[in-house]
C-alpha positions in Angstrom: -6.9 -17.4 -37.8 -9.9 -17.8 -35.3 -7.2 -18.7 -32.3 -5.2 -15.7 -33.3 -8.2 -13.6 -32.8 -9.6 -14.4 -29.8 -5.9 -14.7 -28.4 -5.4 -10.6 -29.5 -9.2 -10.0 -28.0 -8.0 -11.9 -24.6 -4.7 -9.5 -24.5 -6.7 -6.5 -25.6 -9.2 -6.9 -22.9 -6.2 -7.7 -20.2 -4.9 -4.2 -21.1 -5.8 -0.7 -21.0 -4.2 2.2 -22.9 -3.1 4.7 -20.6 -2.9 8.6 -21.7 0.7 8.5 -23.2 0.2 5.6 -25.1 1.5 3.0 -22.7 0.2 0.0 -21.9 -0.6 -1.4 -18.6 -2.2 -5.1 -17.0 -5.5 -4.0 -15.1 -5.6 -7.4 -13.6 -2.5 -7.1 -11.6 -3.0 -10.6 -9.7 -3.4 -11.9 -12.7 0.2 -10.5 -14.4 1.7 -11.3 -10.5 0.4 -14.7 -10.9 1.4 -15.2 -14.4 5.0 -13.7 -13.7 5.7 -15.7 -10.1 6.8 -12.3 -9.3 5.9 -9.1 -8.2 7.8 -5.4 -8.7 7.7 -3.0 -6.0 8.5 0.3 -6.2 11.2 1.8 -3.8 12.9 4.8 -2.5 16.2 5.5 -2.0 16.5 7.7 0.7 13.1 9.1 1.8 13.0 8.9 5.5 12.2 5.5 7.8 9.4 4.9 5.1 11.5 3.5 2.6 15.6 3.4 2.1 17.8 1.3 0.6 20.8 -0.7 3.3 22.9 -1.5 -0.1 23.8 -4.2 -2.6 19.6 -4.3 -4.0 18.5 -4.3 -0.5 15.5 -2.0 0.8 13.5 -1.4 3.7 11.7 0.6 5.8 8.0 1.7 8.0 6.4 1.3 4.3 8.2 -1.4 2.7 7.6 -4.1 5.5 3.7 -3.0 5.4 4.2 -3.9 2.0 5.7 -7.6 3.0 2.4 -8.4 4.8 1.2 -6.8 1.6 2.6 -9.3 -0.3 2.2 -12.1 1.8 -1.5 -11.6 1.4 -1.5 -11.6 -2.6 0.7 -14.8 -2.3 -2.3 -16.4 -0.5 -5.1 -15.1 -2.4 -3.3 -16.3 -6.2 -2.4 -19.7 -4.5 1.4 -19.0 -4.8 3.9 -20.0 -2.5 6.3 -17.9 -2.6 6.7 -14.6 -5.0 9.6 -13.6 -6.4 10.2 -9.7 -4.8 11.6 -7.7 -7.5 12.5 -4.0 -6.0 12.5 -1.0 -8.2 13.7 2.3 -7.3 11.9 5.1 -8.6 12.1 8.9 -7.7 9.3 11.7 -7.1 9.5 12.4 -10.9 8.9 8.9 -12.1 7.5 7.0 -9.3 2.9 8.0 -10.8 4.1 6.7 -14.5 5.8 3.6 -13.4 2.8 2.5 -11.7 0.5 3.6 -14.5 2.4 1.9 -17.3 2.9 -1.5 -15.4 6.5 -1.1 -14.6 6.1 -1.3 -10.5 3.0 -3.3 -9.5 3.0 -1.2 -6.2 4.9 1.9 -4.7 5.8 1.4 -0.9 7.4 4.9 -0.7 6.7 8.3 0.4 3.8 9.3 -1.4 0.9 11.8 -0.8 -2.4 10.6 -1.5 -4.0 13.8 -3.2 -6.9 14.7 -5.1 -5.0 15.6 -8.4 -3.2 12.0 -8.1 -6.5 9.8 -7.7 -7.4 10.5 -11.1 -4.4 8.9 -12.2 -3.7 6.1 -9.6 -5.1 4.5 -6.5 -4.2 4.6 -2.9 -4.6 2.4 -0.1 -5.6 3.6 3.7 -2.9 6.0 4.9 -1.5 4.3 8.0 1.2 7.5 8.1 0.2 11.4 8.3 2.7 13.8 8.0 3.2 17.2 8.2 5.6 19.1 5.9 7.8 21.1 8.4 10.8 23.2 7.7 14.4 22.4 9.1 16.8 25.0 10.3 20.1 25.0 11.4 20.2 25.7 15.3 22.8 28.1 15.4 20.6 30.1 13.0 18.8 32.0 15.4 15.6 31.5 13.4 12.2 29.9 15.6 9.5 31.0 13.2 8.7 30.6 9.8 8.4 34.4 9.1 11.7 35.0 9.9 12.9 32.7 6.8 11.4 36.4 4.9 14.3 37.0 2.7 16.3 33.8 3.2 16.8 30.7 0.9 15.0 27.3 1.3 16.0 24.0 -0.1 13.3 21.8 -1.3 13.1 18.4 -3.6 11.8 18.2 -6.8 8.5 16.7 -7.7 7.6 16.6 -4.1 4.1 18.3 -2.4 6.5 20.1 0.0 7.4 21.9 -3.4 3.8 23.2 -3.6 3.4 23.7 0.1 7.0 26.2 -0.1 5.1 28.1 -2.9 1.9 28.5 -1.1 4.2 29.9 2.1 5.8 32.2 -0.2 2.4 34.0 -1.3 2.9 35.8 2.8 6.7 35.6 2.9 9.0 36.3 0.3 11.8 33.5 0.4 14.2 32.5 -2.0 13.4 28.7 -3.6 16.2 25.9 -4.5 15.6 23.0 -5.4 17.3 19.4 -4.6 17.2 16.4 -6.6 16.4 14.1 -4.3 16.0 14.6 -0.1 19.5 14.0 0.3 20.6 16.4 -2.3 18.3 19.1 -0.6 19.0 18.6 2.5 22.6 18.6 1.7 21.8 22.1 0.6 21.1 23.3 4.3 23.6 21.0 5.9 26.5 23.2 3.5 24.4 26.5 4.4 23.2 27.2 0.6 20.1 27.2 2.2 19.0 28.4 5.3 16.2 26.0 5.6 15.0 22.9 4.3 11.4 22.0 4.0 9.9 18.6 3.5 7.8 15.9 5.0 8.2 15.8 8.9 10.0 12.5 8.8 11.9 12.5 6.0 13.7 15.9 7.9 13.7 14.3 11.1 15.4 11.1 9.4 17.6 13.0 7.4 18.8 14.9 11.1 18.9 12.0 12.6 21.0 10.6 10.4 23.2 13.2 9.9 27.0 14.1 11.6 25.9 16.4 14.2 22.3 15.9 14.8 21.9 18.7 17.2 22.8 21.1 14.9 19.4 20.9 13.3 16.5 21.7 14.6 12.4 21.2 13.1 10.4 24.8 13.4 7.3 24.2 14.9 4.9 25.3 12.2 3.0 22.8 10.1 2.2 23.9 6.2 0.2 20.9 5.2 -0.8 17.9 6.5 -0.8 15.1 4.1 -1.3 10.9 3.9 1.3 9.5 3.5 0.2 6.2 1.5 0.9 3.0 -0.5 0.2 3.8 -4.0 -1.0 0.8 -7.2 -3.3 0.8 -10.7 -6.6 2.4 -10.7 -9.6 0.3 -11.8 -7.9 -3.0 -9.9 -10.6 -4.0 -7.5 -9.5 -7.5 -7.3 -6.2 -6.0 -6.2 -7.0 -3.1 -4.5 -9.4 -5.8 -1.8 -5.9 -7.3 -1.4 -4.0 -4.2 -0.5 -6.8 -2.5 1.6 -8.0 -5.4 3.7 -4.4 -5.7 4.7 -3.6 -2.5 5.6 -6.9 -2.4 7.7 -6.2 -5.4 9.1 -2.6 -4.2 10.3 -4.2 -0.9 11.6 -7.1 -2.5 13.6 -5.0 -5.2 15.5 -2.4 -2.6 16.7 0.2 -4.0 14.2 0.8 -0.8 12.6 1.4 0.9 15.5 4.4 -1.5 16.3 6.1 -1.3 12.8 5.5 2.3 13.6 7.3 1.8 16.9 10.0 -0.3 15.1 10.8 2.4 12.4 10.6 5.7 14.4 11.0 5.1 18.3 13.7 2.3 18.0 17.5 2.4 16.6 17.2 1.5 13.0 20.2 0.4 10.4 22.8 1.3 9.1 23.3 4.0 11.5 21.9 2.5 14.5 20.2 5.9 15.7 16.4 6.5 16.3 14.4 8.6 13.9 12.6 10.0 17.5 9.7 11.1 16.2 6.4 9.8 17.9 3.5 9.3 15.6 0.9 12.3 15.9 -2.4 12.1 16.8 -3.4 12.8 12.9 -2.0 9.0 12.6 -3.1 7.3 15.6 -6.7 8.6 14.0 -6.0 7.1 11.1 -5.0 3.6 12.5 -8.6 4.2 14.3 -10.1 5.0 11.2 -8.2 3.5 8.3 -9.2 5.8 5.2 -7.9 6.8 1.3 -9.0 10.3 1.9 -7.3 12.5 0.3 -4.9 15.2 1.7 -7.6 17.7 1.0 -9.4 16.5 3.2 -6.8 17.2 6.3 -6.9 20.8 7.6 -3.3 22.3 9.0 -3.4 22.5 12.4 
């Protein structure tokens, strides 16, 4: 009876209840460890960042930060080699997979915000991004006012979504909504929508990618600037040293900026086209500086 107990005070303590009743491991090495494996959470279609090649297989700018990642927390549990378990998630379910312990660590697309931190962590944003809208070239339009009156496709669960409401507070534009990039892009590309808006590389993948490239074009105008960051459990120091010190790391010795190189200046599977899209001066800062601010704290341009 005395084992039982302080086995069920052990487990209690390894565990915290999160707000819907779920449980989660707070010592993530510890669960990583334990399990020989490690669950990382996926996209399957958002940009260079993170994309799936087919048959379980994913990669992408933030998915091969998250292999150094990895390597790291191999080193510092004493672990050879970890078994990589991916998991696809979505914008919708992407915050309570990480809080319930069902992805140890996102490598997406995900905006570090101030409404977010009180539910999960970030590490340093090594990718800024603008949320930009897309427009078909033949469209005539240049500006964002003259979308007044016309629809705009946009995906669910995304900070674009809040940006395109913001935007519509000065001009009145129709809203419809995808549910996924693909799916709301597909919305422009089959002229439902006159414009898409989302984060700049996501579009510019998305064009890139697409039959006739040139027959997109990105408008100019910037409605929010955001971090773009690698997302884990709250309350994890042990875990979050990992994560950090390896991001910084990458950042500081110019490693980041190849990756970034790799992903969005260079050809890139299965299409074999570039992305083209150099990284801003908002994310060479960051490499510079390597920081979890929040988007909050970035002004528009």
């Amino acid at each position: 009876m005395i084992r039982f107990a302080f086995k069920s005070l052990v487990l209690t303590s390894a565990l915290t209840v999160l707000a819907g009743g779920a449980l989660a491991q707070t010592d993530t090495l510890a669960k990583i460890k334990e399990a020989k494996s490690i669950v990382v959470g996926v996209r399957e279609a958002s940009g260079a960042m993170s994309f799936t090649l087919g048959s379980g297989k994913y990669t992408g700018f933030h998915v091969e930060v998250c292999e150094h990642i990895i390597a790291n927390i191999e080193k510092a549990i004493g672990v050879s080699k970890l078994d990589v378990r991916y998991q696809l998630v979505t914008a919708q379910n992407r915050m309570p997979l990480v809080q319930n312990g069902t992805v140890d660590i996102e490598c997406g697309t995900t905006t570090n915000n101030l409404a977010r931190q009180k539910d999960v962590a970030f590490a340093p944003a090594l990718f800024i991004e603008g949320v930009r809208f897309a427009v078909k070239t033949a469209s005539g339009i240049n500006s964002s006012s003259q979308l007044a009156g016309k629809t705009v496709a946009a995906t669910t669960g995304t900070t674009a979504v809040q940006a395109l409401r913001k935007f519509k507070r000065d001009v009145d534009v129709n809203e419809v909504l995808g549910k996924d990039n693909a799916d709301a892009f597909l919305l422009l590309e089959s002229d439902r929508a006159t414009a898409f808006v989302g984060d700049g590389q996501v579009v510019a993948t998305l064009i890139s990618r697409s039959r006739n490239p040139s027959q997109f074009k990105l408008l100019d105008q910037v409605l929010s600037v955001e971090p773009i960051a690698i997302m884990y459990r709250k309350d994890d120091p042990a875990f979050k040293k990992v994560v950090d010190d390896t991001v910084i790391a990458l950042a500081k010795s110019g490693e980041a900026a190849k990756i970034y190189d790799k992903w969005f200046m260079q050809p890139i599977a299965p299409h074999n086209v570039a992305v083209g899209l150099p990284a801003s001066s908002a994310t060479k800062a960051a490499w510079a500086n390597p920081s979890d601010k929040p988007m909050e704290s970035y002004e528009a341009p």
